[in-house]
C-alpha positions in Angstrom: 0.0 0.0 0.0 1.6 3.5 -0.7 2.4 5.4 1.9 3.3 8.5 0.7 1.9 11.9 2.0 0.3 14.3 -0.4 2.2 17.8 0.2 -0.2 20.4 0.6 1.2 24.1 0.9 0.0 25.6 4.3 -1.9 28.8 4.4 -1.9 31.1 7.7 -5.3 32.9 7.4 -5.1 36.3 9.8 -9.0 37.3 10.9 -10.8 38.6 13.9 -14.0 38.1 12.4 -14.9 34.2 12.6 -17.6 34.3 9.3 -14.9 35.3 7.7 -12.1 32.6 9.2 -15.2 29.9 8.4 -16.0 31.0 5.0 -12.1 30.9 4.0 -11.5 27.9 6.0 -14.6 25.9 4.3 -13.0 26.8 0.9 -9.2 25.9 1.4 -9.6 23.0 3.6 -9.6 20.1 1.0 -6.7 21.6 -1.0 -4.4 23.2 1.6 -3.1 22.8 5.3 -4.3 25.2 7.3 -3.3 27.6 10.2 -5.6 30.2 12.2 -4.9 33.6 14.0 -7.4 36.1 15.3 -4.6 38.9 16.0 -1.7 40.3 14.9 0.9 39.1 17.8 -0.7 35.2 17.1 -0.1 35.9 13.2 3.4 36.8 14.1 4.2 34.1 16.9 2.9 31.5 14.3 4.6 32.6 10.9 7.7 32.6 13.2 7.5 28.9 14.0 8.0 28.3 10.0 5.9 26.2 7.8 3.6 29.1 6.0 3.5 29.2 2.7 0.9 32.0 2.5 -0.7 34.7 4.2 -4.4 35.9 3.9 -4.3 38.9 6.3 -7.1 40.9 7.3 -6.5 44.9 7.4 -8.6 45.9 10.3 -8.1 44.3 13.1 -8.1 45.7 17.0 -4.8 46.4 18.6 -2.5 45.6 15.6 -4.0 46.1 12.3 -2.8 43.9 9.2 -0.1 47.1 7.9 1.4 46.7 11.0 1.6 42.7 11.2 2.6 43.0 7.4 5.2 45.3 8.4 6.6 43.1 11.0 6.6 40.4 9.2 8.7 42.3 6.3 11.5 43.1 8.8 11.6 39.5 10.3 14.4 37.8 8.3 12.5 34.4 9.6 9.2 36.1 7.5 9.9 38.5 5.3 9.8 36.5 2.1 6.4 34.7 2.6 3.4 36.1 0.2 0.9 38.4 2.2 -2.4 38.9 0.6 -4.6 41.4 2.2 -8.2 40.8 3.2 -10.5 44.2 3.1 -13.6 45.8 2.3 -11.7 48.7 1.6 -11.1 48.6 -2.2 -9.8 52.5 -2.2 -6.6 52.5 -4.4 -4.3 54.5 -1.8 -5.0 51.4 0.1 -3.9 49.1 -2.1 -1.0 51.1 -3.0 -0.2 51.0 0.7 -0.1 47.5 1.1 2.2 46.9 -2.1 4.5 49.2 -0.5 4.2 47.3 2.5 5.5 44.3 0.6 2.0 42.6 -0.3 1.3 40.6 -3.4 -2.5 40.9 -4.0 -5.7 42.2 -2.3 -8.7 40.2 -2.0 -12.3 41.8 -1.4 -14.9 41.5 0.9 -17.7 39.9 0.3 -15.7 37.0 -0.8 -15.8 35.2 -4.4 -15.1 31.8 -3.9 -13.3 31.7 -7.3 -11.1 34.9 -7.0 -10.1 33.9 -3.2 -9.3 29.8 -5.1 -7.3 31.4 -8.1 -5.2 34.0 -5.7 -4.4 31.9 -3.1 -3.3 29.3 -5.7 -1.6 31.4 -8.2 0.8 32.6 -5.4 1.7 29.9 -4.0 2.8 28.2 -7.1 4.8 31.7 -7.8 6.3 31.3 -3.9 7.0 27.6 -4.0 8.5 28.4 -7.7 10.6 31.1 -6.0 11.5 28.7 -2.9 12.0 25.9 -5.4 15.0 28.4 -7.4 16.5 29.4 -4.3 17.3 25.9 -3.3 18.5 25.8 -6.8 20.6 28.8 -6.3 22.2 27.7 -3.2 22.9 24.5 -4.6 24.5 26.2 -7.2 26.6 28.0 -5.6 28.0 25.2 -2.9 28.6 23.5 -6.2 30.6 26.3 -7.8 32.0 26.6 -3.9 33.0 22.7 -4.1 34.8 23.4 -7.6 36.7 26.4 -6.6 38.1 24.6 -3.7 38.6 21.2 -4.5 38.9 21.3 -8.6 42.0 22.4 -10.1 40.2 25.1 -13.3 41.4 28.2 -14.7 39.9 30.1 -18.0 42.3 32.6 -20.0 41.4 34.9 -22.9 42.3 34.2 -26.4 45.6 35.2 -25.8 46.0 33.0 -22.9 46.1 35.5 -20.5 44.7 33.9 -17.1 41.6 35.5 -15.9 40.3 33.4 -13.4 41.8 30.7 -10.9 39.8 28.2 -8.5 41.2 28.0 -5.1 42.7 24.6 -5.5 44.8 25.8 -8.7 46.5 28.4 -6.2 46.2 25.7 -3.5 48.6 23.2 -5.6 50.6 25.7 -7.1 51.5 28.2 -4.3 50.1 31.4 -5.8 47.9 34.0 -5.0 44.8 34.5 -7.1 45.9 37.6 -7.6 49.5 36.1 -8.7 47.9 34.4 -11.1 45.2 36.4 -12.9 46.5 38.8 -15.4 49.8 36.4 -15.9 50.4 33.7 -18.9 50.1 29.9 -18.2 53.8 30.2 -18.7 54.5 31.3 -14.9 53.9 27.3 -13.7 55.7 26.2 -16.8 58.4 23.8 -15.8 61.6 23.8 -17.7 61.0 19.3 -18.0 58.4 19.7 -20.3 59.2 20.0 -23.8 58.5 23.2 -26.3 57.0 20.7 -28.9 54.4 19.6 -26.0 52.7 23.4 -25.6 53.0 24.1 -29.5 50.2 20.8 -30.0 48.4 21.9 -27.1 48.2 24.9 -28.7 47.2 24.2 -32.1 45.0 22.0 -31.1 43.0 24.6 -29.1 42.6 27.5 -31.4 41.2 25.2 -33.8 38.4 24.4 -31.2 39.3 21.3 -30.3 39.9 19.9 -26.5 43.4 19.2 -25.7 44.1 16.4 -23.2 47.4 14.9 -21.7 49.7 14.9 -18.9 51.7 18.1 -17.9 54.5 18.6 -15.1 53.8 22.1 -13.8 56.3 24.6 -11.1 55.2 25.6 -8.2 56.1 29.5 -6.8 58.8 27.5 -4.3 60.5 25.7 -7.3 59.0 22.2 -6.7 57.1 20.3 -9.2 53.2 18.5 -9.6 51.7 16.9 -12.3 48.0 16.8 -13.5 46.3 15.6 -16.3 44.5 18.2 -18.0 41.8 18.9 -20.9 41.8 22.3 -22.1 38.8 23.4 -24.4 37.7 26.8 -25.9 34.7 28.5 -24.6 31.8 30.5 -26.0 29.8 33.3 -25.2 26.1 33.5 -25.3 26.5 34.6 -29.2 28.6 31.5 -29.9 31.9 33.4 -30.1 35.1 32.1 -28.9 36.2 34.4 -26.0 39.2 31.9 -24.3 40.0 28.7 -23.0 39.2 26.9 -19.8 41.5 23.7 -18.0 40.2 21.3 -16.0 43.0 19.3 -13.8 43.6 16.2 -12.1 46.6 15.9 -9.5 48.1 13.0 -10.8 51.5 13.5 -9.1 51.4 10.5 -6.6 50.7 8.3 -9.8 53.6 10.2 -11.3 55.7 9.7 -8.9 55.6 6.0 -8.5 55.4 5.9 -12.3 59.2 7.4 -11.5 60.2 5.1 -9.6 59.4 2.7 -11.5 61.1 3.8 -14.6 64.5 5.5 -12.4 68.0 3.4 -12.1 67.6 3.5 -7.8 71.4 4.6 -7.3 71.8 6.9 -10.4 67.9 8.6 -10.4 68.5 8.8 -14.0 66.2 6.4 -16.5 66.7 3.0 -16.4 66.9 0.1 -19.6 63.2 -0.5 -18.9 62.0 2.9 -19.6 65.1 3.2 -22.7 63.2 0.4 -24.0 59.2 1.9 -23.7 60.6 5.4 -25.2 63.4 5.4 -28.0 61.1 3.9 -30.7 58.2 6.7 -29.6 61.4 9.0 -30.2 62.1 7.9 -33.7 58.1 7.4 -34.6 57.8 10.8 -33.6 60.8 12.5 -34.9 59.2 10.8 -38.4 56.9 13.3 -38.9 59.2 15.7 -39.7 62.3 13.6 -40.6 64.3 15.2 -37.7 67.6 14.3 -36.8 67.6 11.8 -33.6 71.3 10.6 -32.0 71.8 7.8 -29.5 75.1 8.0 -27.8 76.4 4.6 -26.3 78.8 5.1 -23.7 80.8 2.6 -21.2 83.4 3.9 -18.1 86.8 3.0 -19.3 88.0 0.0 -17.3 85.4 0.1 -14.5 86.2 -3.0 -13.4 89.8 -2.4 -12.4 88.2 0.6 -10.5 86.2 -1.4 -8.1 88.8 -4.5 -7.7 90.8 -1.4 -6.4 89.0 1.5 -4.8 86.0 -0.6 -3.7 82.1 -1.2 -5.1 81.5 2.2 -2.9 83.7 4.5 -5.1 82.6 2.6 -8.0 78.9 3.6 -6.8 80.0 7.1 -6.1 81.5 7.1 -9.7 78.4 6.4 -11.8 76.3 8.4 -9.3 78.6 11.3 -9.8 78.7 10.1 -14.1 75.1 10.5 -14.1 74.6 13.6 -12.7 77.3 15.1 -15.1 75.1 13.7 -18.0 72.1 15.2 -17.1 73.7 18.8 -16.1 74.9 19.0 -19.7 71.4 18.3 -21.7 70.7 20.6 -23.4 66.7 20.2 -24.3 63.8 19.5 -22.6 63.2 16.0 -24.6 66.8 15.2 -23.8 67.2 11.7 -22.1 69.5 10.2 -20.2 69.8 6.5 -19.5 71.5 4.2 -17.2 71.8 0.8 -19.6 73.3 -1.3 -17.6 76.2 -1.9 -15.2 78.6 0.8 -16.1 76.9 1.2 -19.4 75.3 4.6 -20.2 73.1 6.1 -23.3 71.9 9.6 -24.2 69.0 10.0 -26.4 68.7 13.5 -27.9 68.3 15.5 -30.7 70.3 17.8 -33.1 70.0 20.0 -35.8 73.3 18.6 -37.5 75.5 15.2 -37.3 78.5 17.7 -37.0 76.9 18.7 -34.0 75.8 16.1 -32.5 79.4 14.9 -32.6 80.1 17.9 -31.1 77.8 17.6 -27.9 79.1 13.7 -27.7 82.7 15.1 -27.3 81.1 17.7 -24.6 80.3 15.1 -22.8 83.7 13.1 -22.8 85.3 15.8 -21.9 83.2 16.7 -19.1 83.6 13.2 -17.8 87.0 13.7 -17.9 87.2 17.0 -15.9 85.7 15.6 -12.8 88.8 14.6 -12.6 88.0 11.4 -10.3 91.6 9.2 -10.0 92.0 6.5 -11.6 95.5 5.3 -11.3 94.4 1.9 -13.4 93.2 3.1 -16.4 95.3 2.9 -19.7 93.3 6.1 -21.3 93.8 8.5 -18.9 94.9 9.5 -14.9 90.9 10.3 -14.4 87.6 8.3 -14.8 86.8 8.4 -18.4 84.4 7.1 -21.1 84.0 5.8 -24.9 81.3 6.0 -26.7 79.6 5.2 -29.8 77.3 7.6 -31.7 74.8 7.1 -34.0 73.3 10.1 -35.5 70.8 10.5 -38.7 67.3 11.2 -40.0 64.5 9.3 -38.5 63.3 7.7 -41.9 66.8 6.1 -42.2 67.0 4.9 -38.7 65.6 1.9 -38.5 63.9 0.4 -35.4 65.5 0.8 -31.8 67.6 -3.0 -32.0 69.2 -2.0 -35.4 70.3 1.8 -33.9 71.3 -0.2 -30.6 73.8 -2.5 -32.7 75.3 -0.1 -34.6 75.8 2.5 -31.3 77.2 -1.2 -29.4 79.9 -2.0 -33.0 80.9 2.1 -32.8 81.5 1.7 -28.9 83.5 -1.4 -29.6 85.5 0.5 -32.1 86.2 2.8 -29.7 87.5 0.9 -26.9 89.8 -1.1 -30.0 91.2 2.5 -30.5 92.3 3.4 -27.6 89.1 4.4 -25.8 88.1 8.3 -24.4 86.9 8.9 -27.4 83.6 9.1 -29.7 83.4 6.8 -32.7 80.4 7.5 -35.2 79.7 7.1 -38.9 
């Protein structure tokens, strides 16, 4: 059997005159829930209780007349927004005008018409519970637009991609201001790890009014890092003209952050084989599309093994930690990538605008291994820890895939170690 209770709106009817509260009460009682006063302070002590929908309110009453309730109940905060309608036989227009000042909605006139008093009372109250029903609406709103602000990550920018607005959670995870942040380019949480080739797709893409979606590694004000995903779209105005772009954001740095570890050599904290093996053939698929140059530099410490039989596996550790570093201190772009292969063998993927200068930031980093200037007394190519190498340089259609480019980096490196090793052999 259902249950449910009907909802019927309750109406507060304010008269001292009982034919009058039986003729009204007679005509509303089947449709609404009813609630009686015979004087002003009643009328007042029972709209404050809550629960009135409606208020029929007699003018002349002793003691307090219905201005004076209706004023009342305008200042009341706990009243002021529910419908009065006045009840008179007084249909003089300076009354009326009055009682709208007042803050009425309607008049009713004495002798009642059962159909005028039926059509008011119901008319309002479907314009009040309309009313009530938006403000709910409204308030939910805005704790929604409250919950976004504080707990999504959103900023819009003009055309230009000048910021203009900031949620409180994009300043939360980035350690500006709002007011750091509007009126400044996206470029002020740019972090020098993300590549120039990145933000020039992102950017086509959008001002051709499409959505843009992938992972970025942003700076924070204090020089630390996060990571979201992010969709960027363009937005419209109300005459469908583009008038900026808006990014949604997803901290995603815990997930990027084991993704690190996953893919970092644990003594080194540069990349290890595994993540060598995921990435160099998305290099050269991607360097395809416009036939650019790509270089793989193979590289192996001269004599490494002599180095630990005599200064210990804890030098020898201190050695490729110290090896790494000076890789990644000379890249030289943001899609640079260093590699820790294997052992004592290293690899650099990069890119160049010419072989002659590729070769030229392969010997950079020979020499800069060499002027650390770390002893080693056992070596036959030098007094200091040193390196050869085998570079393979050319255009990504004449590559190959990543085993033939490893095998000829591997026969170079061999030919290097055959001459004499410290040096770079290429072809």
């Amino acid at each position: 059997m259902d249950t449910k209770t009907e909802f019927k709106p309750s109406v507060l009817i304010v008269d001292d005159m009982q034919v009058n509260l039986t003729f009204l009460l007679d005509i509303l009682k089947d449709k609404y829930t009813l609630k009686v006063a015979k004087n002003g302070q009643r009328a007042l002590d029972i709209a404050k209780q809550g629960n009135v929908d409606l208020i029929l309110l007699d003018i002349v009453m002793p003691q307090m007349d219905g201005y004076e309730v209706c004023k009342a109940l305008k200042a009341d905060k706990q009243t002021q927004d529910i419908p009065i309608i006045f009840v008179t036989a007084n249909s003089e227009s300076e009354d009326e005008a009055k009682g709208f000042a007042l803050g009425a909605v309607d008049y009713i006139t004495k002798p009642f018409q059962v159909s005028t008093v039926l059509s008011r009372v119901q008319n309002h109250l479907a314009l009040h519970l309309k009313q009530l029903e938006l403000e709910d609406l409204n308030r939910k709103t805005q704790r929604y637009l409250e919950l976004i602000d504080k707990y999504v990550i959103t900023s819009s920018t003009d055309l230009d991609g000048t910021i203009v607005s900031a949620s409180e959670a994009f300043c939360s995870i980035s350690g500006y201001s709002k007011e750091e942040l509007i009126g400044q380019n996206h470029r002020i949480v740019r972090h020098n790890d993300m590549p120039s080739s990145l933000y020039k797709q992102l950017w086509n893409t959008i001002t051709q009014d499409k959505t843009w979606s992938g992972e970025i590694k942003n700076r924070k004000k204090d020089g630390n890092y996060y990571w979201v995903e992010a969709a960027i779209s363009p937005i419209y105005n109300e005459l469908g003209k583009k008038i900026g772009y808006t990014a949604i954001r997803q901290d995603i740095t815990d997930k990027k952050l084991i993704e690190e570890i996953s893919i970092t050599d644990g003594l080194t904290n540069i990349y290890n084989r595994r993540y060598f093996n995921e990435t160099f053939p998305k290099v050269i698929d991607g360097a395809k599309r416009e036939d650019e140059l790509v270089c793989f530099l193979l590289m192996d410490i001269d004599h490494f093994k002599q180095y630990n039989d005599n200064y210990g596996h804890q030098a020898g550790d201190d050695v490729l930690i110290r090896f790494a570093q000076c890789m990644k201190d000379n890249l030289k772009r943001a899609d640079d990538m260093a590699f820790r292969l294997g052992g004592e063998e290293f690899g650099i993927v990069y890119k160049s605008d010419t072989k002659e200068k590729s070769l030229e930031f392969a010997n950079t980093i020979r020499e800069q291994i060499e002027a650390l200037e770390i002893p080693h007394e056992y070596s036959s190519a030098s007094k200091y820890v040193t390196a050869s190498m085998g570079l393979v340089s050319g255009r990504a259609s004449t590559l190959g895939d990543m085993d033939s480019v490893f095998k000829q980096a591997d026969d170079l490196l061999y030919e290097a170690k055959e001459s004499g090793r410290n040096q770079v052999k290429t072809k």
